[in-house]
C-alpha positions in Angstrom: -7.8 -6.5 55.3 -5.3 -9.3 54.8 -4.2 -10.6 51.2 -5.6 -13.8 50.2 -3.9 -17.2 50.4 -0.5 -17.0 48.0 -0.1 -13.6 48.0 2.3 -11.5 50.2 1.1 -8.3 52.0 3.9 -5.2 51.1 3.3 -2.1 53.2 4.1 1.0 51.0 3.9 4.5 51.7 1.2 5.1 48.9 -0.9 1.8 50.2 -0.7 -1.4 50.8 -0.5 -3.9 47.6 -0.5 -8.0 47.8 2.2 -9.6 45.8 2.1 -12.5 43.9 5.5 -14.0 42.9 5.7 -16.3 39.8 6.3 -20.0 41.2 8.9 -20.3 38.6 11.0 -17.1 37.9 9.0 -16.2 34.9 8.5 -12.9 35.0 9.4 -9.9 38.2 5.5 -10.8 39.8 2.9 -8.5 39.7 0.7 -6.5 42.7 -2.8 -5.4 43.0 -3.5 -2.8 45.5 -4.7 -4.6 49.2 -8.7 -5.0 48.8 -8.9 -5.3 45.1 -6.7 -8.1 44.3 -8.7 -11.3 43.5 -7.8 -15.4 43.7 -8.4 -17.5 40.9 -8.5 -16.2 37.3 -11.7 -15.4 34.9 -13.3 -18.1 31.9 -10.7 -15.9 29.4 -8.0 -15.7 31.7 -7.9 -19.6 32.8 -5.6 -20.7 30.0 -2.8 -18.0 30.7 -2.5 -19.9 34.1 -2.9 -16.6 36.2 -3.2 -17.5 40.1 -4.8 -14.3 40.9 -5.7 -10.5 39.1 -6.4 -7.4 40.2 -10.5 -6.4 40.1 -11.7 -5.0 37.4 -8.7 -5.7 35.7 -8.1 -7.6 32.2 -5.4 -10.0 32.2 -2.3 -8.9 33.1 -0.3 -11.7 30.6 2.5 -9.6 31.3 3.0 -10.4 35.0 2.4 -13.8 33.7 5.5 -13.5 31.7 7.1 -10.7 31.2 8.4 -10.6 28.1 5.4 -11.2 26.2 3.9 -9.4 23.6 0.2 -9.1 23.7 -2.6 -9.0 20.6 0.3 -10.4 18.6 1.8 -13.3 17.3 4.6 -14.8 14.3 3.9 -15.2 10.6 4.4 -18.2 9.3 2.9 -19.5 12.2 5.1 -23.1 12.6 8.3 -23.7 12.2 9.1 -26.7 9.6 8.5 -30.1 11.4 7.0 -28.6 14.2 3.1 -28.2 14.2 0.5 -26.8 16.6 0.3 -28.5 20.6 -2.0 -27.9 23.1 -1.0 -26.4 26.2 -2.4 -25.9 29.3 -0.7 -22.0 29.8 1.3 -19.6 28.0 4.6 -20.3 30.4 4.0 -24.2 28.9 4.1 -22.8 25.8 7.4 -21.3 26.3 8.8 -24.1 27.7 8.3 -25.9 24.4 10.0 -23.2 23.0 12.8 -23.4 25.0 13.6 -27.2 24.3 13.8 -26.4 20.1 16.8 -25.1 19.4 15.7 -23.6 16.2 12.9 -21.8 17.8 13.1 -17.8 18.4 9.2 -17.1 18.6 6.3 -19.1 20.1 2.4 -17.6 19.7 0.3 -18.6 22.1 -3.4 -18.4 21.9 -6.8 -18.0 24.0 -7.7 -21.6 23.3 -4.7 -23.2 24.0 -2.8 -23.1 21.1 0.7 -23.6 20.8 3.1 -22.0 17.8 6.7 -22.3 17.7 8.5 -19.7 14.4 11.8 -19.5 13.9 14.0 -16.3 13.0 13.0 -15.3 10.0 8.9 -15.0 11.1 7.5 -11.2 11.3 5.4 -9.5 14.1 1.4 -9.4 12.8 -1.3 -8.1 14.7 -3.8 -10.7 16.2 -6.4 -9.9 18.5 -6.7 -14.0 20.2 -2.5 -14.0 20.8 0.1 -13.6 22.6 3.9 -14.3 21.7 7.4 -14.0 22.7 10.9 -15.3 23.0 11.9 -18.4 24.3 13.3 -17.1 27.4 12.8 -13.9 29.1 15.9 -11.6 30.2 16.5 -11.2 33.6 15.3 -8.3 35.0 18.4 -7.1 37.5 20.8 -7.9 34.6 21.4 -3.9 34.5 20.6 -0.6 35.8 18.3 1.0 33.7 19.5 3.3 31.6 18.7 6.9 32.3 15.8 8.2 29.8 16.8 11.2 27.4 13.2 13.4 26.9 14.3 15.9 24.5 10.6 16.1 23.0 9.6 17.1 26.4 9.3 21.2 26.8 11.5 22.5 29.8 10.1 24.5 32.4 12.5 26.8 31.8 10.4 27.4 28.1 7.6 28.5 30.4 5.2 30.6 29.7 4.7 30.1 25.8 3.0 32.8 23.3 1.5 33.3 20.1 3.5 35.1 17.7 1.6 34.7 13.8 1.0 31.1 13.2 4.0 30.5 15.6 3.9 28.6 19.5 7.0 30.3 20.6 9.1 30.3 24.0 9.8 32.7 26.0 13.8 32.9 24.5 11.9 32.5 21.5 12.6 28.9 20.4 9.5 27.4 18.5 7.5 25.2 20.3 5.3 22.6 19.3 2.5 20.7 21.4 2.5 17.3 20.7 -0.1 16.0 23.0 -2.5 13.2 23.2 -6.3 13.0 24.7 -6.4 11.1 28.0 -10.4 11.0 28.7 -12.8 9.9 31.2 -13.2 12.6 33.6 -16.0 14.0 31.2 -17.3 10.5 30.8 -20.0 8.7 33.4 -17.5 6.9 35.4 -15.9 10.6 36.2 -12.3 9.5 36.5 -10.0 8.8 33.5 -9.8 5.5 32.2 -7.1 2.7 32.7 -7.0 3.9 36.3 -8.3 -0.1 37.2 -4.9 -1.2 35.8 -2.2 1.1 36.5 -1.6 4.1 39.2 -1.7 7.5 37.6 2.4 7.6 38.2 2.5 4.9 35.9 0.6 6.5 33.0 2.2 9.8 33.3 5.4 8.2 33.0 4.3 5.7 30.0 2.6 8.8 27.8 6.4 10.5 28.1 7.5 6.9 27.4 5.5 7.5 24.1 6.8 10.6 23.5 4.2 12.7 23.9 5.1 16.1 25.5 1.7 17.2 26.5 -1.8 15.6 27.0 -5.2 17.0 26.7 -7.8 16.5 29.4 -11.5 16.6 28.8 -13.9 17.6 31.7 -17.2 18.0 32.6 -19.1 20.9 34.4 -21.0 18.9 36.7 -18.4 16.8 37.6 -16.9 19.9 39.5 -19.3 19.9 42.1 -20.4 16.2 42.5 -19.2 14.3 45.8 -17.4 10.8 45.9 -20.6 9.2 46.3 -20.9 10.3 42.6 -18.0 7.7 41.5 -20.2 4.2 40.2 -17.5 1.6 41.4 -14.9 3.7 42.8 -13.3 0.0 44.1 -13.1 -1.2 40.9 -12.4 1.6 38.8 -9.4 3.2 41.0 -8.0 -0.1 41.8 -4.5 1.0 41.3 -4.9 4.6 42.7 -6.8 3.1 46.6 -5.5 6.2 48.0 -8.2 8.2 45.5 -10.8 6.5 46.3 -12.4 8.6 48.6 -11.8 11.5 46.6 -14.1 14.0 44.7 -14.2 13.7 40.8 -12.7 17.8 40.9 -9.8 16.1 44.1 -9.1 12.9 41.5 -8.9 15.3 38.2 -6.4 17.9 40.4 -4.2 14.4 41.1 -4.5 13.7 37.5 -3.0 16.7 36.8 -0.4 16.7 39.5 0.8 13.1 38.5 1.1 14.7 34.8 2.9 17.7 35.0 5.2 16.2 37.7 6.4 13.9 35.2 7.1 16.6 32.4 3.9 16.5 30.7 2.2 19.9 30.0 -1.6 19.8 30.4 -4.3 21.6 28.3 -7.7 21.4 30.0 -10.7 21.3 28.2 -14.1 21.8 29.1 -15.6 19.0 26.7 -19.2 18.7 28.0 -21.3 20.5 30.3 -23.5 17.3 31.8 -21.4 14.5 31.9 -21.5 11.8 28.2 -19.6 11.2 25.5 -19.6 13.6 22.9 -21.2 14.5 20.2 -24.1 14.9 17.9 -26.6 17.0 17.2 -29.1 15.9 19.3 -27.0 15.6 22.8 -28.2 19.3 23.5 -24.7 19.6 24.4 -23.5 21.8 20.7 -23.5 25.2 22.1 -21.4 26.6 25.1 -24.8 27.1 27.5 -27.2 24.5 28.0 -30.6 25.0 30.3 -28.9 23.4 33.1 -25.6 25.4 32.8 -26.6 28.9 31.1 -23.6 31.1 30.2 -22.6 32.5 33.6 -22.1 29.6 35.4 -20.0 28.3 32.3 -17.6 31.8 32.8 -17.3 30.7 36.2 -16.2 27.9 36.1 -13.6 28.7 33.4 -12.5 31.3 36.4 -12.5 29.0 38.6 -10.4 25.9 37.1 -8.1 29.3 35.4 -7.5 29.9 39.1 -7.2 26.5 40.3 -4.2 25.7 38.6 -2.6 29.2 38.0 0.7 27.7 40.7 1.3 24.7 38.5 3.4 26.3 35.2 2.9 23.2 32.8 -0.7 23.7 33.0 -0.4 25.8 29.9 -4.0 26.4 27.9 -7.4 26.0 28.4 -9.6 24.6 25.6 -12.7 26.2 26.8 -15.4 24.3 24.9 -15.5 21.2 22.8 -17.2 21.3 18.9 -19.3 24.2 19.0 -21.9 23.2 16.8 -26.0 23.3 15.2 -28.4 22.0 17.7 -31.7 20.8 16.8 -33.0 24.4 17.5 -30.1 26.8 17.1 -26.7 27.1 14.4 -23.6 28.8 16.2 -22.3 31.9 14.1 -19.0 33.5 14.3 -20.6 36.9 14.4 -23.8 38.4 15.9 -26.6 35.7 15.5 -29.9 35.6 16.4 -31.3 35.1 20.5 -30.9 31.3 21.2 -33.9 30.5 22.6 -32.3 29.1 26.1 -32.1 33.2 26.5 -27.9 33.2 25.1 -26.7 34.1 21.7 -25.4 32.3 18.9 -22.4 34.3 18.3 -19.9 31.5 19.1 -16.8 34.6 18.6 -18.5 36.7 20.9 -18.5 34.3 23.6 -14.9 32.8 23.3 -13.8 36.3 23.9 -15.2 36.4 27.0 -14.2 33.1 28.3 -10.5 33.6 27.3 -10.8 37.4 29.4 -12.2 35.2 32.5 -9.7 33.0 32.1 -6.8 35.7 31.6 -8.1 37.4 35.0 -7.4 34.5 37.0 -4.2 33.3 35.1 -2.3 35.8 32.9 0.1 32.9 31.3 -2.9 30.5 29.6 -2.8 30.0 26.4 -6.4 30.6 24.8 -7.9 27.2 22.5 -10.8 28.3 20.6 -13.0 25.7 18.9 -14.1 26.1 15.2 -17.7 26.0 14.0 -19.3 22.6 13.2 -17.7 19.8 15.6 -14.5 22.1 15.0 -14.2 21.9 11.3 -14.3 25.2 10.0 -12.0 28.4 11.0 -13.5 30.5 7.7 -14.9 33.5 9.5 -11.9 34.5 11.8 -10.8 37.3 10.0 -14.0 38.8 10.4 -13.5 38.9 14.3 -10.3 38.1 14.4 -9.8 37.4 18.3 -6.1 36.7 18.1 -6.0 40.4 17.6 -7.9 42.1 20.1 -6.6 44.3 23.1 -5.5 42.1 25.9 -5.7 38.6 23.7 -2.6 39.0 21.6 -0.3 36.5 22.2 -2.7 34.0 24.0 -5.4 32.8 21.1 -4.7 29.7 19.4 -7.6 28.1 17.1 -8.4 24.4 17.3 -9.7 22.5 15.1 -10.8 18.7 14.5 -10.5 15.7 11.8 -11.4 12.5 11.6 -12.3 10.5 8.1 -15.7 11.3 7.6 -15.0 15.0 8.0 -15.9 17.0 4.9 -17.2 20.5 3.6 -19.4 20.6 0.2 -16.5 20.7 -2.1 -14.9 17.4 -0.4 -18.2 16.1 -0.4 -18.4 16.9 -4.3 -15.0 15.3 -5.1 -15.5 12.2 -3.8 -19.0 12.1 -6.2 -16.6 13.5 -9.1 -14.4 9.9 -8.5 -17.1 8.1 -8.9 -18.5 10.3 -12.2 -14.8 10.0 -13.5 -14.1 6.9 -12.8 -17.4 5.5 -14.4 -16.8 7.2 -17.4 -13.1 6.2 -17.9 -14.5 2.2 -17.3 -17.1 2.8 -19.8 -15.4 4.8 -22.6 -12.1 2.0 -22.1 -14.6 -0.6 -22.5 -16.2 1.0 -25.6 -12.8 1.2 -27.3 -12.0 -2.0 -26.7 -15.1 -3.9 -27.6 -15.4 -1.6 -30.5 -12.0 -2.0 -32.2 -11.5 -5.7 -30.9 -14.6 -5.8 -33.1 -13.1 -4.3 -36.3 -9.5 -5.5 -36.3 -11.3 -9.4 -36.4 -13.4 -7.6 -39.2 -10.4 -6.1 -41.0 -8.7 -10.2 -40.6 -11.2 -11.9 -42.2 -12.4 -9.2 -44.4 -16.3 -9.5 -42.8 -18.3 -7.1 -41.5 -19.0 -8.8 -38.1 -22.6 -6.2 -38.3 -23.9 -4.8 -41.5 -23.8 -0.9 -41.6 -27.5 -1.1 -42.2 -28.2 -2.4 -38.7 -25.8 0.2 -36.7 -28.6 2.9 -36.3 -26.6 4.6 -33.9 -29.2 7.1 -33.1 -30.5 9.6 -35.8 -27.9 10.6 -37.6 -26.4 14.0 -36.7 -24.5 17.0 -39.5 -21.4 14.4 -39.4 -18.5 12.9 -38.2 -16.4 15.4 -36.8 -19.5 17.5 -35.2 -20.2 14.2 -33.3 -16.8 14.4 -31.8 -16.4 17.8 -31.2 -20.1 17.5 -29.6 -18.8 14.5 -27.0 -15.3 16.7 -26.6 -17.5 20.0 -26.0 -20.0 18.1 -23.7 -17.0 16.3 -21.3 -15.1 19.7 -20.8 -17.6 21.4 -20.2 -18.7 18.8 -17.0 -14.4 18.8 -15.9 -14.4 22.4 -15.7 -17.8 22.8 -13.9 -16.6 20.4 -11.6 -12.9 20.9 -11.2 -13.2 24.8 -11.7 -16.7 26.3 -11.5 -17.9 24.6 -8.7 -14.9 26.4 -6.2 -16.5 29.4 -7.5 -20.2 28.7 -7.1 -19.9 26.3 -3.7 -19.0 27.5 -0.8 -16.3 25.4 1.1 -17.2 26.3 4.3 -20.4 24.7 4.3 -21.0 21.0 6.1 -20.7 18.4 2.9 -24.3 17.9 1.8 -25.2 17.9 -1.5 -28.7 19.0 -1.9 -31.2 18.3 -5.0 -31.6 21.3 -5.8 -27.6 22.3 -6.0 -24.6 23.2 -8.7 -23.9 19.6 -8.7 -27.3 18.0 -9.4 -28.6 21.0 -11.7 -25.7 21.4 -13.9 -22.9 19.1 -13.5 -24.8 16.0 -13.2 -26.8 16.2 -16.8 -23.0 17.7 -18.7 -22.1 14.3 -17.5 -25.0 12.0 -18.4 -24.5 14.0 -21.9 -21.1 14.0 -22.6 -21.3 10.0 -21.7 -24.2 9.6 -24.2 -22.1 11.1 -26.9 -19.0 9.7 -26.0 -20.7 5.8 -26.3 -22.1 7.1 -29.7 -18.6 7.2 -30.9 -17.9 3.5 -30.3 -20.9 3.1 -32.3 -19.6 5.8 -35.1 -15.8 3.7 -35.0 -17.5 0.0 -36.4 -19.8 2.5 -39.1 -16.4 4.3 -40.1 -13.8 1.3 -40.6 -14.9 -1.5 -42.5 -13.2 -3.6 -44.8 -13.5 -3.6 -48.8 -15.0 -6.9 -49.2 -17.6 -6.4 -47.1 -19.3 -4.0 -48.7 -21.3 -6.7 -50.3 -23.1 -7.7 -46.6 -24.6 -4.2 -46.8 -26.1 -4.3 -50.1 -27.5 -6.5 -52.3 -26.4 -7.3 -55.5 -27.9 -9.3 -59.0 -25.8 -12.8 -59.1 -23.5 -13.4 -61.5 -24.7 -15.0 -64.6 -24.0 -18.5 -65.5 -24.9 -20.9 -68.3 -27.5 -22.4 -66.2 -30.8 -23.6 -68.0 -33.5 -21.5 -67.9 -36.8 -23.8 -68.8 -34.9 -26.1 -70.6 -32.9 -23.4 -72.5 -29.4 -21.8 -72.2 -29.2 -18.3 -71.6 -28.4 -16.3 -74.5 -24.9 -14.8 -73.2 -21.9 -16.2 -74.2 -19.2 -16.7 -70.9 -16.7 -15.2 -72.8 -18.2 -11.7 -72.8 -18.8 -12.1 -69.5 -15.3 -12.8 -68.8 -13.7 -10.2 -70.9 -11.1 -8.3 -69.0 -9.7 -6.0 -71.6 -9.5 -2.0 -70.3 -11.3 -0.6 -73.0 -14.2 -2.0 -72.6 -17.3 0.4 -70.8 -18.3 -2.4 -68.9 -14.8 -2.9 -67.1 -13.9 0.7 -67.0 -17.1 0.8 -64.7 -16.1 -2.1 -62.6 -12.6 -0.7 -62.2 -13.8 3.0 -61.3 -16.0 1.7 -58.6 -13.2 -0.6 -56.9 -11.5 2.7 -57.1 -14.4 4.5 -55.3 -14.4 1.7 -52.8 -10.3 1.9 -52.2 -10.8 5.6 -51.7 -13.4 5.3 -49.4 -11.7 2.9 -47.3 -9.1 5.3 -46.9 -11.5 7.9 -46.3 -13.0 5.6 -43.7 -9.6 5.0 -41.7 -8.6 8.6 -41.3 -12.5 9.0 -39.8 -12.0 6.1 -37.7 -8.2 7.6 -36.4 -10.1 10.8 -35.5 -12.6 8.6 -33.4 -10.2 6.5 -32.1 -8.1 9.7 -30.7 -11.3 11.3 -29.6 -12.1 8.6 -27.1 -8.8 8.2 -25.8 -8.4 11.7 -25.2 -11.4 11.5 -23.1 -10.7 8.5 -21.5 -7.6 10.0 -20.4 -8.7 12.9 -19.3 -11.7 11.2 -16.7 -8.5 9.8 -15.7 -6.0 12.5 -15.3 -9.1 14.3 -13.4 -9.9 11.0 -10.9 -6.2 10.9 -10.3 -6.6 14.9 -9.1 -9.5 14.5 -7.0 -7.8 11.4 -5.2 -4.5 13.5 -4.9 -3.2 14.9 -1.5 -3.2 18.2 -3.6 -6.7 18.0 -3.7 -7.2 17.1 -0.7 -4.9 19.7 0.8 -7.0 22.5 -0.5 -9.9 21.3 1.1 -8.2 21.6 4.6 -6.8 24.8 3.5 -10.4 26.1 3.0 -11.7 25.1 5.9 -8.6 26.5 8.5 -5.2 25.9 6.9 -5.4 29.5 5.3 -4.8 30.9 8.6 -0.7 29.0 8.6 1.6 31.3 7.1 5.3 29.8 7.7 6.5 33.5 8.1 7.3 34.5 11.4 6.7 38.1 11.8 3.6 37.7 9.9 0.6 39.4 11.2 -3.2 40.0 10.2 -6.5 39.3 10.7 -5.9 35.8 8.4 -2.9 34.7 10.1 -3.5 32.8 13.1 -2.1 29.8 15.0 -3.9 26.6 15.0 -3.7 23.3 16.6 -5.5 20.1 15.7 -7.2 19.5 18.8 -8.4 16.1 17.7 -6.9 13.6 15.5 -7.3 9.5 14.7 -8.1 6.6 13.2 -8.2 2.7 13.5 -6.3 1.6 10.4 -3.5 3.0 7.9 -5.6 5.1 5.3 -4.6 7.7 2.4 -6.6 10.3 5.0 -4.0 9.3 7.4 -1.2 9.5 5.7 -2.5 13.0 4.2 -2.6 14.3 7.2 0.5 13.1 8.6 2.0 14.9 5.5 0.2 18.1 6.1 0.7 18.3 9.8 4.9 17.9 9.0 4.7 20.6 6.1 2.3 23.2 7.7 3.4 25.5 10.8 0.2 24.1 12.9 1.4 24.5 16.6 0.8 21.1 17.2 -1.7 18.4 17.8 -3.4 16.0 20.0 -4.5 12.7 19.0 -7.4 11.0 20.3 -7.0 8.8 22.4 -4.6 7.6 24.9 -6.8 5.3 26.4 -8.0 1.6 25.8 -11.2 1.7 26.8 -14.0 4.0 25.6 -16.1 3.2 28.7 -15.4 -0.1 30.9 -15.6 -3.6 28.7 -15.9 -1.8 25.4 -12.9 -1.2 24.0 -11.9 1.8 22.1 -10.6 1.1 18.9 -9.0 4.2 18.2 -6.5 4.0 21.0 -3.1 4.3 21.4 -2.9 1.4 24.1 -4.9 -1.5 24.6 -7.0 -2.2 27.9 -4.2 -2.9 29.9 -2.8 0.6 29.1 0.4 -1.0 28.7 0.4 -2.5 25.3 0.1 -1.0 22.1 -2.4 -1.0 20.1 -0.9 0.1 16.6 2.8 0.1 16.6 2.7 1.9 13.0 1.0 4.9 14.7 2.8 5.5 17.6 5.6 5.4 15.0 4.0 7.8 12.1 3.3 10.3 15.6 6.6 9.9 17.1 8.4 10.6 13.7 6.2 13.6 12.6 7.4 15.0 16.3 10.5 14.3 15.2 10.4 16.0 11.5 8.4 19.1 13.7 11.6 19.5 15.9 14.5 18.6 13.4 13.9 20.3 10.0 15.9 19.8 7.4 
C-alpha cells in the first residue's frame, strides 16, 4: 500500500510509516504508520490546518507545531492594544505573534481565536486551547542531552525482598516502587490504551520521562487465551504498533512488557478481572477471586502460568494476584475461614492468597507477593490474625496492597464528616445567638429601653436557675464531643465500610446529646436579654400609678398640695422608701451583669469548643488515624522490626482529578510513612476510545499532560522517598 498524495513513504525496519513534512519549517513533521495514515483533517481538527492524521488518532497539534502546548493557554489573555483576530490555523496564529515585538505567548483556540500575551501572562489550564511561543527552536540546534534516571532501580538491585515494613535490595539499599497504572489489556479493546497514537517504545520511554520507575499492568483471564480475531479494530487501535497487529492479546501484553522493562521500567502484573470490563462494583460478579466461568483452579493456573511466563525477564518483579477482593451480591470475603461460597469456593480471601503466592513462587522463586485488602482494598485489619508475611516459604515475598480514592471511608470517617456538619451547625447557631442577643442589649443598655419586656421572654418554663441552666447546656455539649470524638472509637469499629445505620451509636446516642445540648445552649441567648437589662427600664415591665398632679378632678382640685409631693428631705418615710428601692434596683443591676458574664462566657466556651472539635475532624491528624486503622498500623519505620502487625504495604491505587485536602493528605502521609511505594492510577488518557479519562496523567495524545501540579506533587514525593533529610 502506497501513502497518499503529500506524504512520503519511509521504509523502516519496524514498518513502513508515510511522512508528512510541514510546508513551512514549523515543526520536525510527523508519521503515521503505512495503512493508517489518513488525508484531510476531521470537523475539530479543520482549524489547526492539519493536511493529514493518523486513524484513530486525535489531533496531533504537535506535529502541527512543535512547540505548542496543548489544553492550555495565557492569562491575561491580550496584550494591551492588541485584541482577539480570527485566524484560519494555529501556525497563522503564530505568525501574528511573530510580527509584535512585545509578544512572548499567543493562545490559540478551537474556533479560531487568536490571543497574543506578553511576558508577564501565566500558564492556566483550558480544555478549547492551545498556546506557545512566537517561534519554535530548531530542532538540530543540539545533541540531546544524555538523560540521568536515578529514580530508576538498577538491575543490579535485582531481586528485592521484604524485610518488616521495608522493600529492600539485595545489598540492602531501601527500595521504593514508584509506579503508575497503564491499563487496557483487562479492558474490551484487550490492548492498552494510547497504542493508536504512539508505539509502545515511545510510551515506555515517556513514563521514565515522568519519572516513574515501575508501572502496574492490569490483565484479564480470558484475554489469555483469546485469538487476534478477538481484537475490535486492531487497525485503528494499534496504529502505531502495525507490526502487533496480528498478534494475540497474551503476544501484544508480552511486547508490552518487553517494550517496558527494556527501557528500565520494572513491571508488576496484576490480574485485575477475570472476564474482561472495567472494574468494579458489587454487582460485576467479578468481587471474589473465582467466578462461575473461572472457578479457583483455573485462576492458580494461570497465576503459574504468567509466574512462569516471565520468570527470564528480572524487572518483572511482583505479581498483584487479584484486584479489590470484595462483597458480592451473594457472598462477603473474610480474612479467615468463611462460610462455602455458593459457586462451590470459600470466602476466606487469606486462605486463598496463600495459595496463589505458593503457585506463583513454584514457577518463579524472585516474585514479590501483592496481596489485596478486603473491600475494593481498603482494609488490612485482620492480618495479624493470618499473618501471611510470616508463613514458611512466604517470608520475604508478601507485600499488602491497598487502595484510595476520595470517597473511600470506614464508619469512623463516615462519622466525622457528619460530626463537621453537627459542629459546624452548632458553632453558626450559638455565634449567631450571641450576637443577635448582646447586639440586642448593648442598644438596650444605650438608650436605657428594654427593646422586649421581661414579661414577654417566656423562655421556656423556667428551670432551678441560672447557673443550672448553664451547667445543663455545658453538661449536655460535652457529653455529645466526647461521645463523638472519644466514645465512638471505642464503640465503632473502624474496619467496617462507612455506613451509618439507624439503628447505630451515632443515631441512638450522639444525635439526641446534640439536638439537646443545642436546645439548651439557644436557651441561653434567651436567659442573656432576661439577665441584663438597664435601670430605667424596669418601668416597661411593670406598671405603675402616675404621678399626681394638680389636675381637676370634676371641677375640683385634688386635695394634695405639690409641695409634699416634691419634698426631697432624707428623713422623711416616704423618700427613704424611694431611695431603698433605687438601691434594690442598682443592686440588682449589678447582680444582673455578673449573671449575664457567666452567660456570656458559657456560650463562647461552647462556641469554641464546636469549633476547636470541627477544626479536629477536618485535620490531617484526624484523618491520619483513619488510614492508620484501616492498614497504616501495619508501617513501623524500624527496620529489624518483626511480628504478625508489621507488614509492608503499597498503595496499589491512587488518584484524583483536581487539588483536594484528600490529596494533599495523602501526599503527606505517603512521604512520612515507610509504605513501599505506590502506583497512581492512571497513565493513560483515555478510559476506553473517545471518552476520556479524567484521572490521567496524560491527555489522549499520550503526550501531553494533563495536570502539571500532579506529576509534580508525584515526582517530588519520589524525590522526598529517596532523599530524606
Amino acid at each position: 500500500m502506497s501513502c497518499p498524495d503529500g506524504f512520503q513513504l519511509e521504509i523502516r525496519a519496524e514498518g513502513d510509516v508515510c511522512r508528512g513534512e510541514q510546508p513551512d519549517g514549523l515543526g520536525a513533521g510527523w508519521t503515521c504508520p503505512r495503512g493508517c495514515v489518513q488525508t484531510g483533517a476531521p470537523p475539530s481538527c479543520q482549524a489547526l490546518g492539519i493536511r493529514g492524521h493518523c486513524l484513530g488518532s486525535p489531533c496531533r497539534v504537535q506535529d502541527v507545531v512543535s512547540c505548542l502546548d496543548r489544553y492550555a493557554r495565557y492569562e491575561p489573555l491580550d496584550l494591551p492594544g492588541e485584541g482577539r483576530s480570527q485566524e484560519t490555523n494555529v501556525r497563522a496564529c503564530q505568525q501574528r505573534c511573530a510580527s509584535v515585538a512585545a509578544c512572548s505567548h499567543f493562545s490559540f483556540f478551537r474556533d479560531g481565536g487568536c490571543h497574543l500575551q506578553d511576558s508577564s501572562a501565566g500558564l492556566v489550564p483550558d480544555e478549547d486551547a492551545f498556546c506557545g511561543p512566537p517561534r519554535c527552536a530548531s530542532s538540530s540546534a543540539s545533541e540531546p542531552v544524555p538523560q540521568i534516571t536515578s529514580w530508576l532501580i538498577d538491575r543490579s538491585s535485582l531481586p528485592l525482598q521484604v524485610r518488616g515494613s521495608h522493600l529492600l535490595s539485595v545489598d540492602g539499599q531501601h527500595q521504593v516502587l514508584a509506579c503508575v497504572n497503564w491499563y487496557g489489556a483487562h479492558m474490551e479493546m484487550l490492548v492498552n490504551n494510547g497504542l493508536n497514537v504512539r508505539s509502545l517504545t515511545e510510551v515506555a520511554n515517556h513514563i521514565v520521562e515522568l519519572k516513574f520507575n515501575c508501572v502496574r499492568l492490569p490483565y484479564s483471564l480470558d484475554s489469555l487465551n483469546l485469538s487476534a480475531a478477538s481484537i475490535p479494530n486492531p487497525a485503528s487501535q494499534l496504529c502505531h504498533n502495525p507490526e502487533l497487529q496480528a498478534s494475540t492479546p497474551l503476544q501484544i501484553f508480552d511486547s508490552t512488557v518487553q517494550a517496558l522493562t527494556d527501557a528500565g521500567l520494572l513491571v508488576v502484573l496484576n490480574n485485575h478481572v477475570s472476564n474482561r470490563g472495567w472494574c468494579c462494583d458489587a454487582s460485576d460478579g467479578e468481587g471474589l477471586w473465582y467466578t462461575k466461568d473461572f472457578p479457583e483452579s483455573v485462576w492458580l493456573d494461570h497465576l503459574s502460568f504468567l509466574a512462569a511466563r516471565y520468570r527470564d525477564n528480572a524487572r518483572v518483579v511482583g505479581f498483584d494476584i487479584r484486584n479489590e477482593i470484595r462483597s458480592t451480591e451473594d457472598e462477603t470475603p473474610t480474612w479467615g475461614p468463611g462460610r462455602g461460597a455458593q459457586s462451590g469456593g470459600t470466602t476466606d480471601w487469606a486462605e486463598a492468597a496463600s495459595k496463589g503466592s505458593r503457585r506463583v513462587l513454584d514457577a518463579n522463586p524472585d516474585m514479590l507477593l501483592f496481596i489485596s485488602g478486603l473491600e475494593y482494598s481498603m482494609f488490612l485489619c485482620d492480618v495479624p490474625q493470618r499473618p501471611l508475611h510470616m508463613e514458611p516459604g512466604l517470608e520475604g515475598h508478601i507485600i499488602y496492597t491497598t487502595h484510595e480514592y476520595d470517597w473511600y471511608k470506614n464508619s469512623i470517617q463516615t462519622l466525622y464528616e457528619s460530626g463537621q456538619i453537627l459542629c459546624g451547625f452548632f458553632a453558626a447557631c450559638g455565634a449567631l445567638l450571641l450576637v443577635v442577643s448582646l447586639a440586642t442589649v448593648l442598644y438596650s443598655a444605650a438608650r436605657q429601653v428594654a427593646i422586649v419586656p421581661r414579661r414577654r421572654l417566656c423562655c421556656w418554663p423556667k428551670l432551678r436557675g441560672l447557673y443550672f441552666e448553664v451547667a445543663l447546656a455545658m453538661l449536655f455539649v460535652a457529653a455529645f464531643l466526647l461521645s463523638l470524638l472519644v466514645v465512638a472509637r471505642e464503640v465503632m469499629d473502624p474496619c467496617q465500610s462507612g455506613e451509618l445505620h439507624v439503628v447505630s451509636f451515632p443515631t441512638l446516642v450522639i444525635l439526641p446529646l446534640w439536638l439537646v445540648g443545642l436546645l439548651f445552649s439557644g436557651r441561653l441567648s434567651c436567659l442573656l436579654l432576661r439577665t441584663f437589662r438597664p435601670v430605667s427600664a424596669i418601668a416597661m415591665d411593670e406598671e405603675k400609678p402616675s404621678p399626681v398632679s394638680p389636675d381637676r378632678v370634676g371641677g375640683r382640685e385634688v386635695g394634695i398640695e405639690m409641695s409634699e409631693l416634691n419634698r426631697v428631705e432624707g428623713d422623711t418615710p416616704q423618700n427613704l422608701n424611694i431611695m431603698t428601692d433605687q438601691g434594690k434596683e442598682h443592686l440588682q443591676y449589678a447582680l444582673n451583669q455578673k449573671r449575664a458574664s457567666v452567660v456570656v462566657l458559657a456560650m463562647l466556651f461552647l462556641i469554641c469548643a464546636n469549633a476547636a472539635a470541627l477544626l479536629f475532624l477536618q485535620s490531617y491528624e484526624a484523618w491520619q488515624q483513619s488510614i492508620d486503622d484501616r492498614w497504616g498500623f501495619l508501617l513501623q519505620p524500624e527496620p529489624n522490626a518483626e511480628g504478625a502487625a508489621v507488614a509492608a504495604v503499597w498503595l496499589g491505587e491512587f488518584g484524583t482529578a483536581t487539588d483536594t485536602t484528600w490529596w494533599r493528605n495523602m501526599l503527606r502521609y505517603l512521604g512520612s510513612r515507610p509504605v513501599v511505594g505506590w502506583a497512581y492510577w492512571p497513565l493513560n488518557g483515555e478510559k476506553r476510545p473517545g471518552e476520556l479519562e479524567t484521572y490521567g496523567i496524560l491527555h489522549d495524545d499520550m503526550r501531553t499532560i494533563r495536570h502539571p501540579w500532579k506529576l509534580a506533587d508525584l515526582q517530588h514525593l519520589l524525590s522526598k522517598r529517596l532523599n530524606p533529610v
